[in-house]
C-alpha positions in Angstrom: 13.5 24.2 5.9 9.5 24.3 6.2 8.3 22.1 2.9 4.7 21.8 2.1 3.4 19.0 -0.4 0.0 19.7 -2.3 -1.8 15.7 -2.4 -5.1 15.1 -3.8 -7.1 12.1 -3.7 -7.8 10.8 -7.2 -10.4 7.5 -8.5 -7.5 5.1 -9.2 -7.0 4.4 -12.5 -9.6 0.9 -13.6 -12.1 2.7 -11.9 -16.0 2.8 -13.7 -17.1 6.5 -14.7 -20.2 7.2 -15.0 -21.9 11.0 -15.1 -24.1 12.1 -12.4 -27.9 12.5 -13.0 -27.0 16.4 -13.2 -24.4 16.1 -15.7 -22.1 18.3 -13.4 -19.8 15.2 -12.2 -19.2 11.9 -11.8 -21.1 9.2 -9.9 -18.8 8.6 -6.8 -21.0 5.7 -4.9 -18.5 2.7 -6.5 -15.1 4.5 -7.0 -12.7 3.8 -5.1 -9.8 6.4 -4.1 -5.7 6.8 -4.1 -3.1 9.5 -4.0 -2.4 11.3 -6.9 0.6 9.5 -8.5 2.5 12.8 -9.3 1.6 14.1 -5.6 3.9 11.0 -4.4 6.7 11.9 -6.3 6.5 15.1 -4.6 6.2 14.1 -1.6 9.0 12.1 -1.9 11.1 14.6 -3.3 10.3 16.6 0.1 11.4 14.1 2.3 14.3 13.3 0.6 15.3 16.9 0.6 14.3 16.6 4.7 16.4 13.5 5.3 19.8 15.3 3.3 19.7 17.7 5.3 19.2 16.7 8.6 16.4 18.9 9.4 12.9 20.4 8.4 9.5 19.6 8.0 7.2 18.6 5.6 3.3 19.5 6.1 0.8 17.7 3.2 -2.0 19.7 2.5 -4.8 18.1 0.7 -8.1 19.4 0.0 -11.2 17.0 0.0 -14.6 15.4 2.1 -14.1 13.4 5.1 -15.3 10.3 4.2 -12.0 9.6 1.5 -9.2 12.7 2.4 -7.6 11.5 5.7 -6.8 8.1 3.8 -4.5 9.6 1.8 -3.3 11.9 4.7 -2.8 9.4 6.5 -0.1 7.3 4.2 1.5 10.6 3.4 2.1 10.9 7.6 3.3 7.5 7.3 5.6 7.6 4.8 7.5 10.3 6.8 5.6 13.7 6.2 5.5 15.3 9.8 1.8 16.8 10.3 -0.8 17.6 8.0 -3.8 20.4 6.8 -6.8 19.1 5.6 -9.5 21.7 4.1 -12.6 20.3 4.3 -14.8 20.3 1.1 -17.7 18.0 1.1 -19.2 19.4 -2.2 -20.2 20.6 -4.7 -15.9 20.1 -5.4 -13.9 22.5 -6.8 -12.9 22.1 -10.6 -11.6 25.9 -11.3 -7.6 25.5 -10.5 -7.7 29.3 -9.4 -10.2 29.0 -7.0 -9.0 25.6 -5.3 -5.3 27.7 -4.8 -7.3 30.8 -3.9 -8.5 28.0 -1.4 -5.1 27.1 -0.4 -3.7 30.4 -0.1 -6.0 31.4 2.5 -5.4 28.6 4.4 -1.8 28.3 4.4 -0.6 31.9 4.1 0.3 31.9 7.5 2.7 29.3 7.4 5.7 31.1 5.6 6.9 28.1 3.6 10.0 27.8 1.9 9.3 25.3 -0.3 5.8 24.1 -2.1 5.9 21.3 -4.0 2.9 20.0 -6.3 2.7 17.1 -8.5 2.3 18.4 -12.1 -1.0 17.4 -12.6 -4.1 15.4 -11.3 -5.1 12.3 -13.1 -8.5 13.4 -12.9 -9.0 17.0 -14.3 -5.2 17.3 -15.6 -5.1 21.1 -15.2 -1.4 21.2 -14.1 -1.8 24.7 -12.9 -2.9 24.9 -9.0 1.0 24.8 -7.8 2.1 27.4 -9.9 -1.0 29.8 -9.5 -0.2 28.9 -5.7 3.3 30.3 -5.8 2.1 33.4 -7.8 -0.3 34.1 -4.6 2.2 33.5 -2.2 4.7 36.1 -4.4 7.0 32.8 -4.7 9.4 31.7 -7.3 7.7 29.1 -9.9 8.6 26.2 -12.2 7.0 23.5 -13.4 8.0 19.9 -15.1 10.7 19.3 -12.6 12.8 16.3 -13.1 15.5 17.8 -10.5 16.0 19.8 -7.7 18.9 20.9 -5.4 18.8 23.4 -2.5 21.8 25.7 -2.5 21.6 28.1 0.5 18.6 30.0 -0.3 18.1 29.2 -3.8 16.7 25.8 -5.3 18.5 24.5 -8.6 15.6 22.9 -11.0 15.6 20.5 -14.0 13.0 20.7 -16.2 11.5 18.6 -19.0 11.1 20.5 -22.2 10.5 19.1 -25.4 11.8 16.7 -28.0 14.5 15.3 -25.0 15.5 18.5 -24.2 16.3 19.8 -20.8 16.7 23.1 -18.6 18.3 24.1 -15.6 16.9 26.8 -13.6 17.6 28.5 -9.9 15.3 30.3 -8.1 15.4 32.3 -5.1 13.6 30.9 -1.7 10.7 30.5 -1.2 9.7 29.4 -4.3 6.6 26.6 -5.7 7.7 24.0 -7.8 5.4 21.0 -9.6 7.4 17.7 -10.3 7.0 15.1 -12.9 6.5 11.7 -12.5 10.0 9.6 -12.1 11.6 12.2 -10.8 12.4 9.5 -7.7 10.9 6.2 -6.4 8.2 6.9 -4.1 8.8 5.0 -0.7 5.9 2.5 0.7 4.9 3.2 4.3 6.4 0.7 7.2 4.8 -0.4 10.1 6.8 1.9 12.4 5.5 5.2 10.2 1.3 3.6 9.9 1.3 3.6 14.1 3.6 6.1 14.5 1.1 8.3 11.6 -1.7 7.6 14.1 -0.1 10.7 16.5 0.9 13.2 13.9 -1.3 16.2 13.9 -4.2 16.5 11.6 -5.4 20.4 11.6 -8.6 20.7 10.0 -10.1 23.6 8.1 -13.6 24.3 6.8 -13.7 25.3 3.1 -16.9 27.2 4.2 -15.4 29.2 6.6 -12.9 30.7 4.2 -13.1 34.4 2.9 -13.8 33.1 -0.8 -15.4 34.5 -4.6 -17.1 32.6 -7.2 -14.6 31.0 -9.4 -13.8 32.1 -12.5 -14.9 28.7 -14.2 -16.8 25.9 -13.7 -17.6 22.7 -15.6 -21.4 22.9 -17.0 -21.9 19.2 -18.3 -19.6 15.9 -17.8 -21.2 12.8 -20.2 -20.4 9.8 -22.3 -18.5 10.3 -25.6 -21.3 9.3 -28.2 -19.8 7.9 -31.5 -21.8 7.8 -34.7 -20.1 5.5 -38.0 -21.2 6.2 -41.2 -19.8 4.4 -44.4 -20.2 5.9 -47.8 -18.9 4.3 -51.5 -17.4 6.9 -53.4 -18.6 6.3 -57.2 -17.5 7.2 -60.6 -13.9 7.9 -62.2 -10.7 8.7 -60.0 -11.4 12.6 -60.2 -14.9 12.2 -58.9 -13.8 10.5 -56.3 -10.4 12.5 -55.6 -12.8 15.4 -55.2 -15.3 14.2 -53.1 -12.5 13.3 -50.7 -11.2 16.2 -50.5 -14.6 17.9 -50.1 -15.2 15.4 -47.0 -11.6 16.1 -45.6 -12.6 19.8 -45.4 -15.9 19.9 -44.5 -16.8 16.9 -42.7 -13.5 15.5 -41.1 -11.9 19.1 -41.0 -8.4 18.0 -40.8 -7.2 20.6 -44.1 -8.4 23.8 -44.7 -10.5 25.1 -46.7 
């Protein structure tokens, strides 16, 4: 079984944002970088998959400039992913989900996975929907919010996360694209053995530039600093004065009734 895991490096979590003198993103110089936290479930729902089995492999692909991608890379080869495919972007980044799985699709296409797992979501732009739009380009099963998964033959058992503590078992046919939640497992830490051994697994690079790619179909136009502005005002006279006043801020101002 041929499994590919979708991992993205992501500002880790106490990091400092600040917006860019153009507004369009975030200053970079001080962040520092780490895996995606759903990506490691995933990827450790692909191994363990691997590992029951007896067989496969399990090819990262992760998207991003060479000065802060292969880091991540390279853990995933440690922790027991078998070789990677690392699309070069080195900016302006992608923020449009369909464009950055447009971007995987052409260069993975030739791979004929069986599996693609994603985590649900990136900490960073939270869209949740590059694994899924993935699948639907690859004419692959989806499902999202996985908690579960067995491989039966060529089908794959799901269990998602719905609301209100309700669940939902799905299978889907092979190949399919699946994005999993967090604590679906315990992610495994990388040992000595897998850091050298990670040093000889295959890194195949691929220019974003090079790619047969259109303009997106969105794009973020401004990133900046929440501005809050308090304002007190007493509410005189007798209770129905005030009772209407309320209500006329409630409406108007706060807009949390209707009108």
């Amino acid at each position: 079984m041929k499994i590919a895991v979708l991992i993205k490096q992501v500002p880790v979590s106490d990091s400092t944002f600040r917006p860019a003198e153009n507004e369009l993103w975030i200053e970079e110089g001080q962040i520092q970088y780490e895996m995606n936290e759903n990506d490691s479930f995933a990827l450790e729902e692909a191994l363990l998959i691997k590992e029951k089995r007896g067989e496969g492999e399990v090819v990262v692909v992760c998207m991003g400039p060479s000065g802060r991608a292969p880091r991540v890379i390279r853990e995933a080869l440690a922790k027991g992913a078998d070789r990677a495919v690392h699309i070069v972007e080195e900016g302006p980044f992608e923020t449009d989900p369909h464009q950055i799985a447009h971007i995987l699709f052409e260069s993975i296409q030739s791979e004929s996975f069986d599996l693609i797992f994603s985590g649900l979501q990136s900490v960073d732009l939270g869209m949740g929907q590059t694994g899924v739009l993935l699948g639907a380009m690859l004419g692959m099963s989806t499902a999202t919010l996985a908690m579960s998964t067995e491989i039966q033959e060529d089908k794959i058992r799901v269990k998602r996360e719905l609301e209100s503590g309700w669940f939902q078992w799905l299978t889907l046919p092979l190949p399919a694209s699946v994005s999993i939640q967090s604590g679906i497992n315990t992610p495994r830490y990388p040992s000595l053995k897998g850091i050298m051994g990670a040093k000889k697994k295959e890194i195949k690079t691929i220019n974003k530039t090079d790619l047969n790619l259109s303009e997106g179909l969105q794009k973020v136009t401004r990133i900046y600093n929440l501005e809050t502005d308090k304002q007190t005002e007493y509410i005189e006279g007798d209770p129905d004065v005030q009772v209407a006043r309320l209500m006329d801020i409630l409406k108007s101002e706060v807009k949390v009734l209707g009108a």
